[in-house]
C-alpha positions as a LaTeX table, in Angstrom:
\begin{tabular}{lrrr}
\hline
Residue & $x$ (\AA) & $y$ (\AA) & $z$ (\AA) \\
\hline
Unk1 & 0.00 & 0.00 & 0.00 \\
Unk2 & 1.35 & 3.46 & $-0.54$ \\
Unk3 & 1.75 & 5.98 & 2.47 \\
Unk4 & $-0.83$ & 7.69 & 4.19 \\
Unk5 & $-0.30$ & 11.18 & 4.80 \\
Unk6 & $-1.96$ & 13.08 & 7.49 \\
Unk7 & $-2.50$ & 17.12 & 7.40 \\
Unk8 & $-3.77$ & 18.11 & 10.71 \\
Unk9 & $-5.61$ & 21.93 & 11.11 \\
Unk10 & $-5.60$ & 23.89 & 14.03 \\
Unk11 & $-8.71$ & 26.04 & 14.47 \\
Unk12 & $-8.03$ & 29.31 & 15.40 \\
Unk13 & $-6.18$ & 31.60 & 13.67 \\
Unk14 & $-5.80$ & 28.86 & 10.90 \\
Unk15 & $-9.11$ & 28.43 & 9.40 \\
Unk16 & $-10.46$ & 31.75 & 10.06 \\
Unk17 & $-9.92$ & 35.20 & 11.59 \\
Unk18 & $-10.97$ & 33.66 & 14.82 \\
Unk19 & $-8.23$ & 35.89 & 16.70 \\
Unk20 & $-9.78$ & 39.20 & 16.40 \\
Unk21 & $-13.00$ & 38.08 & 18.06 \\
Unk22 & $-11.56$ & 36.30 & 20.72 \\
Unk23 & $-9.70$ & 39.40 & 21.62 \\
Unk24 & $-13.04$ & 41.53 & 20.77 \\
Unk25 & $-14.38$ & 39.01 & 23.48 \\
Unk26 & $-12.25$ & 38.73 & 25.75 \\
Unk27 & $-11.94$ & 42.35 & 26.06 \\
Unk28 & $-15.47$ & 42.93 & 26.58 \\
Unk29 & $-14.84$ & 40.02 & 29.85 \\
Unk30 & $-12.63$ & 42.15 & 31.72 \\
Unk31 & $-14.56$ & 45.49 & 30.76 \\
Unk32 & $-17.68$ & 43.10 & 31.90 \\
Unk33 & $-16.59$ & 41.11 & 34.66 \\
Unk34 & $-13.55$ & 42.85 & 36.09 \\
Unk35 & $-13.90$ & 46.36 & 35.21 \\
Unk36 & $-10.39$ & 46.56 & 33.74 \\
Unk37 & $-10.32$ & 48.60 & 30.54 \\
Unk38 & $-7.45$ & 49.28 & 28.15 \\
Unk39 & $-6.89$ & 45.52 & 27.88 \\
Unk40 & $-5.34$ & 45.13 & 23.98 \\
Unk41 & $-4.99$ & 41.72 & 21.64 \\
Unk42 & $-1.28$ & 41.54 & 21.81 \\
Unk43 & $-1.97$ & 41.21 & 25.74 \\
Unk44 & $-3.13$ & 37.57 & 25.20 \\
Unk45 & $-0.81$ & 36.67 & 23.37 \\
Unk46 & 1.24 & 34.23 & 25.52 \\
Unk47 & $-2.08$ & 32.16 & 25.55 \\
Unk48 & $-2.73$ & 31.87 & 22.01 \\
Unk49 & $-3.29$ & 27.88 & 21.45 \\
Unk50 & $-3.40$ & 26.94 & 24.76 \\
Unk51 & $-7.36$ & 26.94 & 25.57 \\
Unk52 & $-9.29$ & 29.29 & 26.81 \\
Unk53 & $-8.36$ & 29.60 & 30.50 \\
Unk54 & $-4.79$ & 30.09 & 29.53 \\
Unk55 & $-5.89$ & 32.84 & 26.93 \\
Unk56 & $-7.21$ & 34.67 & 29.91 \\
Unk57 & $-5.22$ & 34.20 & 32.19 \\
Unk58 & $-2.62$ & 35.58 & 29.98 \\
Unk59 & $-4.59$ & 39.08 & 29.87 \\
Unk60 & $-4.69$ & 38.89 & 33.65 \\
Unk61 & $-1.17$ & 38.95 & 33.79 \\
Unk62 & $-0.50$ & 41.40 & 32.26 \\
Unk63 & $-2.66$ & 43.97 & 34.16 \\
Unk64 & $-1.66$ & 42.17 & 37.54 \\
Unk65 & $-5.08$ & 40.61 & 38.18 \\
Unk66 & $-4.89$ & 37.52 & 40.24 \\
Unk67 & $-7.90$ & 35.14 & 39.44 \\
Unk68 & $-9.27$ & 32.38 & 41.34 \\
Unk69 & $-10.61$ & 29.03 & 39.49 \\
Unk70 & $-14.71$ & 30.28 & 39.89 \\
Unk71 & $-13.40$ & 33.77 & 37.83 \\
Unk72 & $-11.21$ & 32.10 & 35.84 \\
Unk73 & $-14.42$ & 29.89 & 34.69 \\
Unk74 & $-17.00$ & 32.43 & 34.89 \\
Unk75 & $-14.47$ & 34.47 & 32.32 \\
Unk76 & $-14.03$ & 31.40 & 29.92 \\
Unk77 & $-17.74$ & 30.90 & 29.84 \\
Unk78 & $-18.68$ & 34.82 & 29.37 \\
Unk79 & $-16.22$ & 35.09 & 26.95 \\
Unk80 & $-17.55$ & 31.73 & 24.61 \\
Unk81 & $-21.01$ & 33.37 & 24.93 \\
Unk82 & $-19.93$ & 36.90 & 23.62 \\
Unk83 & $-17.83$ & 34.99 & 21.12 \\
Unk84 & $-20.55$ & 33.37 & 19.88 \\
Unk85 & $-22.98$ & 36.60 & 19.71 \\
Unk86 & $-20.21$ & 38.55 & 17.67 \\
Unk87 & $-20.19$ & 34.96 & 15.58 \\
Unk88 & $-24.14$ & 34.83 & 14.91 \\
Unk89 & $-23.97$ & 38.44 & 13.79 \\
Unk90 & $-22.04$ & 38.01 & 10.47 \\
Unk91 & $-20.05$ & 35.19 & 8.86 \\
Unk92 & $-16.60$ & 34.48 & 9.61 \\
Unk93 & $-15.04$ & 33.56 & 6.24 \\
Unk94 & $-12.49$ & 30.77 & 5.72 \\
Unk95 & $-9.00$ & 32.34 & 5.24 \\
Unk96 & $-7.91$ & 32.13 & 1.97 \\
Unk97 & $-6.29$ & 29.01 & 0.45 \\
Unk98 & $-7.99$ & 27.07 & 3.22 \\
Unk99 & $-11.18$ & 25.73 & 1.25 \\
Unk100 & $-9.03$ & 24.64 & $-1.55$ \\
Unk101 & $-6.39$ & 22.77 & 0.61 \\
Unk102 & $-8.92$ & 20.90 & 2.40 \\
Unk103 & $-10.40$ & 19.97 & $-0.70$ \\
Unk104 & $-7.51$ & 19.03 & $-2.66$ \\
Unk105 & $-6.48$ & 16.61 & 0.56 \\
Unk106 & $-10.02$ & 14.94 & 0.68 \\
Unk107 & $-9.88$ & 14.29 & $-2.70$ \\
Unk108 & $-6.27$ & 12.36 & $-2.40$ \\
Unk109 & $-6.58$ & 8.65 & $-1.79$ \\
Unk110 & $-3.44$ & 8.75 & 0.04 \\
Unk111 & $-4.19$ & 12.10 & 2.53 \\
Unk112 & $-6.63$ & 12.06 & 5.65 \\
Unk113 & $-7.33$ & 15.47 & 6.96 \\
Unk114 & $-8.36$ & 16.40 & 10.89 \\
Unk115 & $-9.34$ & 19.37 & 12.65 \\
Unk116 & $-7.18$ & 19.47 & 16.23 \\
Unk117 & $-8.23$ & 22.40 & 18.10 \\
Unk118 & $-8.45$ & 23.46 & 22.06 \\
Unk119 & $-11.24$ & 25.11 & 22.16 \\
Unk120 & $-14.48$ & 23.51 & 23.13 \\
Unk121 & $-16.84$ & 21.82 & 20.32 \\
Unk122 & $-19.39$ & 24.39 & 20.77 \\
Unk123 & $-16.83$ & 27.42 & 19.63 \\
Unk124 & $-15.06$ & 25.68 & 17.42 \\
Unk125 & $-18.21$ & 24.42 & 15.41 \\
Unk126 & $-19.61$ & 27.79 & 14.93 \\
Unk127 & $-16.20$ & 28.53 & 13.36 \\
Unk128 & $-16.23$ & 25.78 & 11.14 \\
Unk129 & $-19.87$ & 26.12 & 9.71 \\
Unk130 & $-19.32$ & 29.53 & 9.61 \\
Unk131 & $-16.02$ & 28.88 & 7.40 \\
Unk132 & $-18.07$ & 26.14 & 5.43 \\
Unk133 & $-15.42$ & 23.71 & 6.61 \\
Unk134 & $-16.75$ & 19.56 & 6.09 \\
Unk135 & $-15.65$ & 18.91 & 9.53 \\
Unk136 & $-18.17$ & 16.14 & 9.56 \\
Unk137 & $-16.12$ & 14.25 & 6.89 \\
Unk138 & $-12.68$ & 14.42 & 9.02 \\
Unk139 & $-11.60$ & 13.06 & 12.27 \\
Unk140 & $-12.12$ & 16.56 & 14.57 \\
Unk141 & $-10.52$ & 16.64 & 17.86 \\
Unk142 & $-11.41$ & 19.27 & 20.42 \\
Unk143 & $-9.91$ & 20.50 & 23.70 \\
Unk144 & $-13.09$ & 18.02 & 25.65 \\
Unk145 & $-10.72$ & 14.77 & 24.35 \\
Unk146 & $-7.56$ & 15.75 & 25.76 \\
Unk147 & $-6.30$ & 15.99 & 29.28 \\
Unk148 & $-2.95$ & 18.04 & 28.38 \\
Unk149 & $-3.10$ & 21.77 & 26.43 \\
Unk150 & $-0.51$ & 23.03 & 23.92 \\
Unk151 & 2.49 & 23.06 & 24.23 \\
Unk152 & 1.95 & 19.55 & 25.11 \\
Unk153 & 1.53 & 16.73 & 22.03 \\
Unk154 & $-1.20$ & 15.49 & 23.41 \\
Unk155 & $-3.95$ & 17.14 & 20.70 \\
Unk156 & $-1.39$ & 15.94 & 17.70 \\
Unk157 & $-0.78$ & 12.92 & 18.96 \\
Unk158 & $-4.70$ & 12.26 & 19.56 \\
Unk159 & $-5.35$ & 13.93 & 15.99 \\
Unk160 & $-2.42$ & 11.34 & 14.08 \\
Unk161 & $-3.66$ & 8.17 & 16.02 \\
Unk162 & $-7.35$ & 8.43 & 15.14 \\
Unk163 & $-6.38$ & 8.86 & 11.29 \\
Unk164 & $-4.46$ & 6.10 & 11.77 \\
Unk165 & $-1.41$ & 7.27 & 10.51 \\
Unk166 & 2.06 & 7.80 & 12.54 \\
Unk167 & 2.99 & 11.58 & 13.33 \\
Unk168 & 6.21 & 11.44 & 11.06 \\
Unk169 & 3.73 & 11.16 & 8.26 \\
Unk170 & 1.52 & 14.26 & 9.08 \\
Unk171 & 1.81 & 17.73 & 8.47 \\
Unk172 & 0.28 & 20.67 & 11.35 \\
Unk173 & $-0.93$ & 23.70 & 10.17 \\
Unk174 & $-0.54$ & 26.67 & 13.08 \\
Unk175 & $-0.59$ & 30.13 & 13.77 \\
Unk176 & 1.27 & 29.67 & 17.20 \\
Unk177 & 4.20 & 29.38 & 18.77 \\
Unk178 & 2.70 & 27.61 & 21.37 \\
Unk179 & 0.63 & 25.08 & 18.51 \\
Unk180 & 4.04 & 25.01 & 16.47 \\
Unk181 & 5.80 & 23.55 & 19.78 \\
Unk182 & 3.29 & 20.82 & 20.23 \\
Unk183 & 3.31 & 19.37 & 16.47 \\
Unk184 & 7.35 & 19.19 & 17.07 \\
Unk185 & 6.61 & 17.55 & 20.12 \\
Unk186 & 4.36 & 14.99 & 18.78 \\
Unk187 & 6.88 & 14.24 & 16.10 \\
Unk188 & 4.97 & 15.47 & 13.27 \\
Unk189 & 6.01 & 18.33 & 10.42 \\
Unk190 & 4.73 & 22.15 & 10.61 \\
Unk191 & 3.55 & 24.39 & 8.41 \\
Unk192 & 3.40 & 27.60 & 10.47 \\
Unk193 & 1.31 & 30.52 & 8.73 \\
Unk194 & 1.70 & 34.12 & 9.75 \\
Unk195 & $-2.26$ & 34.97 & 10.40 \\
Unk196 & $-1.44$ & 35.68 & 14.24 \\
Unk197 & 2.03 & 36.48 & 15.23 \\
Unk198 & 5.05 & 37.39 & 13.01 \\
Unk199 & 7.15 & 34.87 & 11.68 \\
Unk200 & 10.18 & 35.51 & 14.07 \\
Unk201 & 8.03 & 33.74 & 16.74 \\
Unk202 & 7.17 & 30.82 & 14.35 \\
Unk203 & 10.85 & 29.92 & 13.93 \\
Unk204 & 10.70 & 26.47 & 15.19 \\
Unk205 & 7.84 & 25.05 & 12.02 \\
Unk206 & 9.70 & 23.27 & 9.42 \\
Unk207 & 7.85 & 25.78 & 7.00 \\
Unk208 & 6.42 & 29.49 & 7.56 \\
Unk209 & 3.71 & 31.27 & 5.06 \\
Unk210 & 1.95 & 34.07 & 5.09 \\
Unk211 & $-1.08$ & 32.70 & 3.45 \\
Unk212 & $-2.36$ & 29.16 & 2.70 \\
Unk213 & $-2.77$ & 30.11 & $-0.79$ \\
Unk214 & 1.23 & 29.48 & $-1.01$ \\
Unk215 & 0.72 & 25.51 & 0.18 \\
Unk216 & $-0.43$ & 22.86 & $-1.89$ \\
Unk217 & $-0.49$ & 18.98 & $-1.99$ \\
Unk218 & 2.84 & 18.73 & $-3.41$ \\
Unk219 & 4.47 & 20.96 & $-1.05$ \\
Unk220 & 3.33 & 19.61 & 2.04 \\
Unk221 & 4.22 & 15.54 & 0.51 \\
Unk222 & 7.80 & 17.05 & $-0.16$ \\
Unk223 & 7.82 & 18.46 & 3.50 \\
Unk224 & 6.89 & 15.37 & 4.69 \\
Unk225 & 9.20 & 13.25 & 2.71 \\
Unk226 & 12.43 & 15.43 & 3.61 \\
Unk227 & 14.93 & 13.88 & 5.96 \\
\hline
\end{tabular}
């Protein structure tokens, strides 16, 4: 039999503009729920990837807030609700190249595709129908069927095993440094695209774009190929 290749999405940042509103969001939590303003989207950064309690905790740091476990989950639940108002108002289109990558994979007898995300299956639905992703048609892992967040393999590793297919033979697509760690970690190639930081933070991915439009098939079989 030939070899199976795996390419393994993120969510966030990868598929769609998912960042701004999770900052638009979260912002609106600590206005909300804290009543700290000035809070800015660079100030979560050190959370991107890494769920949603580490996203705000990150935020909290930053403006010296110390947050117990009950705020911590009151936050992460405010903030999934306001994220999915700001979602129901208008469409959150795919970024570009995404569609046509996704399709091209499905369409290769020798490529399984998975969405591998941290965020809960609620959020990370609306994103996907939003984007007019086929989730349905992949394996999809979410942040319920893991115990350990990025930077930790775990979600890869999860992702690789139900397609059946060892990590050395898969490709992750991330926006994070944090999400760029964990696909090392689990073994697997990186494609690391430049939708959420700037590349200088994405130096550990095997590959860095600024736009999925500049992968293809053929690109990511070479990547995966190279030793």
């Amino acid at each position: 039999m030939a070899n199976l290749y795996g390419l393994i999405f993120d969510v966030d940042g990868v598929i769609a503009d998912t960042e701004a509103v999770n900052a638009r969001a979260s912002i609106k939590v600590f206005e909300d729920l804290f009543g700290i303003k000035g809070v800015k989207r660079q100030d979560f950064e050190a959370g991107l990837g890494r769920g949603a309690a580490e996203y705000v905790k990150a935020a909290a740091r930053v403006h010296g807030l110390e947050m117990t476990e009950e705020q911590i989950k009151k936050a992460t639940q405010l903030r999934q609700e306001y994220f999915l108002k700001i979602l129901s108002e208008g469409p959150l289109p795919a970024f570009p190249g995404v569609s046509e990558l996704i399709e091209e994979a499905m369409q290769r007898e020798d490529f399984r595709v998975a969405i591998a995300t941290s965020s809960t299956p609620e959020k990370s639905r609306a994103v996907l129908k939003s984007a007019k992703i086929p989730f349905q048609k992949m394996v999809y892992i979410t942040g319920n069927d893991i115990k350990n967040k990025k930077p930790h393999p775990e979600l890869f590793l999860v992702a690789a095993e139900r397609m059946g297919i060892e990590p050395a033979n898969c490709v992750v697509i991330e926006d994070a440094p944090n999400g760029v760690q964990a696909a090392k970690a689990a073994g697997a190639r990186c494609i690391a695209v430049t939708n959420s930081t700037d590349a200088a933070k994405l130096s550990k991915a095997d590959l860095i774009c600024d736009s999925l439009e500049q992968i293809d098939i053929q690109k990511i079989t070479e990547l995966i190929q190279q030793t």
